[in-house]
C-alpha positions in Angstrom: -9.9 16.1 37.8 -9.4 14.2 34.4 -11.9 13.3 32.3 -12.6 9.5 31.2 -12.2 10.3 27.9 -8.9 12.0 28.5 -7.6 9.3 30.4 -8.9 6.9 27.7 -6.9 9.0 25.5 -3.9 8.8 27.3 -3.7 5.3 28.5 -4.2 4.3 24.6 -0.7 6.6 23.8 1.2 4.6 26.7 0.4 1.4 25.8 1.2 2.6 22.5 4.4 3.6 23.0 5.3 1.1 25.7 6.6 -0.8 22.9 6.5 -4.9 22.0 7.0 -7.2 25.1 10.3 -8.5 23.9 13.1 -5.9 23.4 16.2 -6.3 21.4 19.3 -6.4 23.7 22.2 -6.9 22.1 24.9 -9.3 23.8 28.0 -9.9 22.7 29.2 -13.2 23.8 25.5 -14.3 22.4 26.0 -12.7 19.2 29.6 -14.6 18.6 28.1 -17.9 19.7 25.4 -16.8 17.2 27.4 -16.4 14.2 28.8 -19.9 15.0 25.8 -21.8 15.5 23.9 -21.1 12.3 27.1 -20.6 10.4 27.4 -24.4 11.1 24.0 -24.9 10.4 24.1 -23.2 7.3 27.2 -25.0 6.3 25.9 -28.6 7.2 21.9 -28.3 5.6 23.2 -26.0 2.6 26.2 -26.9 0.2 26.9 -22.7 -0.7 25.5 -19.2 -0.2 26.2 -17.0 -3.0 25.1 -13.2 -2.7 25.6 -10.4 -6.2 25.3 -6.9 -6.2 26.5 -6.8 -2.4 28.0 -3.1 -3.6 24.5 -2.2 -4.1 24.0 -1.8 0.0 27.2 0.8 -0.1 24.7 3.5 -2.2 22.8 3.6 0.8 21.9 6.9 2.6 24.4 6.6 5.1 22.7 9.1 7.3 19.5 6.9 8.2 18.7 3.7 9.1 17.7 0.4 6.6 15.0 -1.5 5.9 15.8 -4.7 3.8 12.4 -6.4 3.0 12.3 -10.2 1.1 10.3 -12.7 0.6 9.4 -15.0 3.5 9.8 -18.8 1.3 10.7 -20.8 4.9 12.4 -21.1 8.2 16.1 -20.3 6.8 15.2 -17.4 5.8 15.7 -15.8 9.5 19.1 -17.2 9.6 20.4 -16.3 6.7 19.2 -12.6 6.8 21.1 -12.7 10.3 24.5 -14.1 8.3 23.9 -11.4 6.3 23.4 -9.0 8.2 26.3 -10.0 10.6 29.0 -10.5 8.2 28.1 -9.0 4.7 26.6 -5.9 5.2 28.4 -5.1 9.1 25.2 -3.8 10.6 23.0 -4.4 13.4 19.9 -6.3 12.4 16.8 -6.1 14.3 13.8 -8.6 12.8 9.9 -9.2 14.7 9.7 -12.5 15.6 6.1 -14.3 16.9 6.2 -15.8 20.3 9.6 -15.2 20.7 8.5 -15.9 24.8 10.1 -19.5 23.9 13.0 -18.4 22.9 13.6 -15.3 24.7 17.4 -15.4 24.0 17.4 -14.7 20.5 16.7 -10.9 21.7 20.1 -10.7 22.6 20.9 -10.8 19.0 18.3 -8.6 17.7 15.2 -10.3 17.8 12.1 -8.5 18.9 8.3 -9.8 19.7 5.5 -9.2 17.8 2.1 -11.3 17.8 0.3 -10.7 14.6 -3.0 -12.0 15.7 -3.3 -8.8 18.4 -3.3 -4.9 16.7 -1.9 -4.1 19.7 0.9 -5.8 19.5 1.8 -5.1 16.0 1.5 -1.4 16.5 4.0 -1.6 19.1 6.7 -3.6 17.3 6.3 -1.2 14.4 6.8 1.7 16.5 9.7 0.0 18.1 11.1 -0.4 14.7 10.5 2.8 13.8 13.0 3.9 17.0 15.3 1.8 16.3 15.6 3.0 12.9 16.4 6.4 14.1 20.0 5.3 14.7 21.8 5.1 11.0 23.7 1.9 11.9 20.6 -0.1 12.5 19.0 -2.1 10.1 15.3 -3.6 10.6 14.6 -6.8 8.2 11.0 -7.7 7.3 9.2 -10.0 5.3 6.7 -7.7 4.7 4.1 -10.7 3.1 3.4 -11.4 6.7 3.5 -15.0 6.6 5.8 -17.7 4.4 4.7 -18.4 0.5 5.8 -20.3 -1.8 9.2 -19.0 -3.6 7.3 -18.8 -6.6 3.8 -17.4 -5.4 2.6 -14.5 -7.3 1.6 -11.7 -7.1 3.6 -10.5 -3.9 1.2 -8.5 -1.6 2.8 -7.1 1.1 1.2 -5.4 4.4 1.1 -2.0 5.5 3.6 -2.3 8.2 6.9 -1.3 6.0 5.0 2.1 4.9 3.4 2.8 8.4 7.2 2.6 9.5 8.2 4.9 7.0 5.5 7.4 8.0 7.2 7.9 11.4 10.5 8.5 10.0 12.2 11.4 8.0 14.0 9.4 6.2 15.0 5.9 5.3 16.7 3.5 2.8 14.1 0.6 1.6 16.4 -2.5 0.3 14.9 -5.0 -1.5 16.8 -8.8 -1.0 15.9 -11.9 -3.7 17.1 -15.1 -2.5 16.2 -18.5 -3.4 17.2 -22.2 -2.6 17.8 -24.6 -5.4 20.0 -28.0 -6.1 22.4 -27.4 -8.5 25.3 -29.7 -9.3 25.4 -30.5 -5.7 24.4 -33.1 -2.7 22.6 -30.3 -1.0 20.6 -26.9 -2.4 22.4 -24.2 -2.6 21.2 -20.4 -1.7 21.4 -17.6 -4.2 21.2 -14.3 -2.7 20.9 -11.0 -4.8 21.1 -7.3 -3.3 18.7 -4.7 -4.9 19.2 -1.1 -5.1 18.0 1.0 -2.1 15.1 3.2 -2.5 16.5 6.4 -0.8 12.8 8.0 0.8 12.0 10.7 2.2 9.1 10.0 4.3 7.6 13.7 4.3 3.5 13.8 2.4 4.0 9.8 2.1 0.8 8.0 0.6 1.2 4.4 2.8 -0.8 2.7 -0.3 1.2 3.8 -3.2 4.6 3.3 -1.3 3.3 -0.3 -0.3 2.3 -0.8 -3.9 5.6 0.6 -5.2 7.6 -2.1 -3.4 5.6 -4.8 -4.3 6.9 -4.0 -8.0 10.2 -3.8 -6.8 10.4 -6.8 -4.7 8.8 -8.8 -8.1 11.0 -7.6 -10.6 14.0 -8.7 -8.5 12.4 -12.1 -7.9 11.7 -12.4 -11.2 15.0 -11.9 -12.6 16.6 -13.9 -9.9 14.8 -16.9 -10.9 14.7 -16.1 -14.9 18.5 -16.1 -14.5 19.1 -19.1 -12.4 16.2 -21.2 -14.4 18.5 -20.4 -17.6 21.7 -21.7 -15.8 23.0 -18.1 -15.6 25.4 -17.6 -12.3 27.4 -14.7 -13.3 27.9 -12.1 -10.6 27.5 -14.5 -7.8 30.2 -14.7 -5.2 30.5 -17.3 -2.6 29.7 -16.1 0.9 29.6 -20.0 2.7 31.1 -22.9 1.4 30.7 -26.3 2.8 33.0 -29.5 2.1 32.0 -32.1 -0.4 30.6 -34.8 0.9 32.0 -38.3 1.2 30.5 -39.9 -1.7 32.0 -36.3 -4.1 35.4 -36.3 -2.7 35.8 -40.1 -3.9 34.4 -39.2 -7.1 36.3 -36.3 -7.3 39.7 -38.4 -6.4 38.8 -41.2 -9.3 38.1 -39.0 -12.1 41.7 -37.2 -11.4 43.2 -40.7 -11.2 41.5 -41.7 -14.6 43.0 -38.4 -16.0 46.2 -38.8 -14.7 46.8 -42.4 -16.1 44.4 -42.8 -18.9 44.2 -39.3 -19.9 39.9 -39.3 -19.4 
């Protein structure tokens, strides 16, 4: 007969490992439909999406799975790391998402749940992401501030969860993504996206608090740059991703001043 405590024991390690309520289950037709929907979404609230240093994700450690971590700065920000994900860097991306019971569907295209508020929980989607990442064509993205801050909030202070990840793993590649919406020239704000160089670990005799700490700095210096550049009017390197139409009101203006040059030479 079992002891309590060993049954204590061993009921803790199964609802460990049971993993988050919500699995990712990858659907096909969903994922199509997908890249649709917030493509349009994208195209109709945003007027482009410009991404540099995309060549920076081919460095990767082809041989293990990626973590790309960003700020969290408001609700596009799932969207567009989906987009990403999807149609820049051709992997499948797996993100936590809290109460995804309301929208269940979304774990057809790679959502899993996680409720913050309950350890429980949290252990088990970082687990799960920690399987998942086992596969190399898998990517898990995380804003690892746990909750959305201002673009501009300083310092960045990230949880434990990316470095308790790593800890399961053998090895990993940690990408850091900048991104930022501002109005530029346009009707609507447009979204600059910049790739970092990965950090190719290897998890073996990894201390969780100076890893944490390390990509803090990382995640800040790219930031920072990103928005020292943009601030300054400096665009170079950017390449358009999305581009919407102009709208009604830019088209006629567009149309006049080529008239005016045309005839009046203005």
């Amino acid at each position: 007969m079992k002891s309590t405590e060993a049954v204590g024991i061993n009921t803790a390690q199964k609802i460990q490992n049971s993993g988050p309520a919500i699995k990712t289950s990858f659907n096909p037709f969903c994922l199509s439909v997908s890249d649709h929907i917030f493509s349009r979404m994208l195209n109709k609230n945003f007027y482009s999406i410009k991404v540099k240093n995309i060549e920076n994700y081919n460095l990767r450690d082809t041989s293990c799975g990626n973590i790309m971590f960003a700020s969290h700065n408001c609700w596009w920000d799932g969207q567009l790391g989906y987009l990403l994900c999807r149609k820049k860097f051709k992997t499948k991306m797996h993100m936590m998402i809290e109460e995804l019971h309301r929208l269940p569907l979304l774990s057809k295209i790679g959502a899993f749940s996680v409720e913050k508020d309950s350890p429980q929980s949290a252990i088990k989607a970082l687990n799960y992401s920690a399987e998942v990442l086992e596969n190399p064509d898998n990517t898990v993205w995380i804003f690892p501030q746990g909750k959305v801050m201002p673009p501009d909030y300083r310092p960045i202070e990230m949880a434990s969860g990316v470095s308790y990840i790593c800890k399961k793993l053998d090895k990993v590649n940690l990408i850091p993504i900048a991104h930022r919406y501002n109005f530029i020239r346009e009707d609507r704000p447009e979204i600059f996206v910049e790739v970092g160089k990965p950090i190719i670990l290897k998890c073996d005799n990894l201390d969780r608090k100076t890893l944490t700490h390390k990509l803090e700095q990382e995640l800040t210096t790219l930031l920072e740059n990103q928005r020292k550049e943009i601030c300054s009017g400096n665009y170079e390197g950017y390449n358009i991703f999305l581009q919407s139409e102009l709208c009604f009101i830019k088209k006629t203006e567009k149309r006049i001043r080529k008239l005016l040059q045309t005839f009046f030479n203005i």
